[in-house]
N, C-alpha and C positions, 0 to 999 in steps of 0.2 A: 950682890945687893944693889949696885948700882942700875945693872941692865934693869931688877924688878920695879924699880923708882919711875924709869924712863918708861916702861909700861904702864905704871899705875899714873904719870902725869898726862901721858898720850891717852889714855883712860878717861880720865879727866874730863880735858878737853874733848870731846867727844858726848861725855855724859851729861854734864853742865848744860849745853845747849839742848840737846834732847828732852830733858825733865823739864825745860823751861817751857819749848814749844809743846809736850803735851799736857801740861800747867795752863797754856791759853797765854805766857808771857812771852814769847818771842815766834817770831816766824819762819818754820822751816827754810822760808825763803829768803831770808834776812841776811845781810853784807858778816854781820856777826855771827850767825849762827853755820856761813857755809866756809867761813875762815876759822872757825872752832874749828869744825870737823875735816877741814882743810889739813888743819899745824898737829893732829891730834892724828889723824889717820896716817900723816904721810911721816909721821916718829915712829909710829908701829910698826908705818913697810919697812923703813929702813931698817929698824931694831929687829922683823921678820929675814929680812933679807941678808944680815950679819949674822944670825944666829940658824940660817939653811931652813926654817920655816915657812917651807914652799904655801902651803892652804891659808896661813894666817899672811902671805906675803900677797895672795890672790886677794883675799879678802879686804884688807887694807889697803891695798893699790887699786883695789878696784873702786874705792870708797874714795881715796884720796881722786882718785882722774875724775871721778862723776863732782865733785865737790869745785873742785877746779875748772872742769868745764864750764858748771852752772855760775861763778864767779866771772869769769872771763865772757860768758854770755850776756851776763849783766851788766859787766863794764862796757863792751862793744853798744846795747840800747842804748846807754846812756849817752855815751861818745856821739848816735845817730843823731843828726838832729829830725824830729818830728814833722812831718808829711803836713801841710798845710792842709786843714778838710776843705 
């Protein structure tokens, strides 16, 4: 029961933002919405990866590193400071 809880909250998190961005309330590209899919994919790899779930482990890790990267990309612009025109 436990492990199905930790998939249905990593579920969750995941869906939540999704139904929002295609509701028109939030932005695929949003701090919020790539941190959802951040905390929410990267519970599933691990709970994939505990439980020998090699395709859902692909799946989710693949979700979780593109989430991360896009985060980590955004924190770096902002850090940049801005090109004088």
């Amino acid at each position: 029961m436990g492990e199905q809880l930790v998939q249905i909250f990593g579920s969750v998190l995941i869906l939540i933002p999704f139904a929002l961005a295609q509701a028109g309330r939030m932005s695929a590209k949003s701090l919020g919405y790539l941190a959802l899919n951040l905390g929410g994919s990267g519970i599933l790899a691990v709970d994939a990866a505990l439980t020998s779930q090699w395709g859902f482990l692909l799946l989710e890790g693949s979700w979780a590193a593109v989430s991360l990267f896009a985060l980590v990309s955004d924190a770096v612009k902002r850090r940049t400071p801005a090109e004088p025109s």
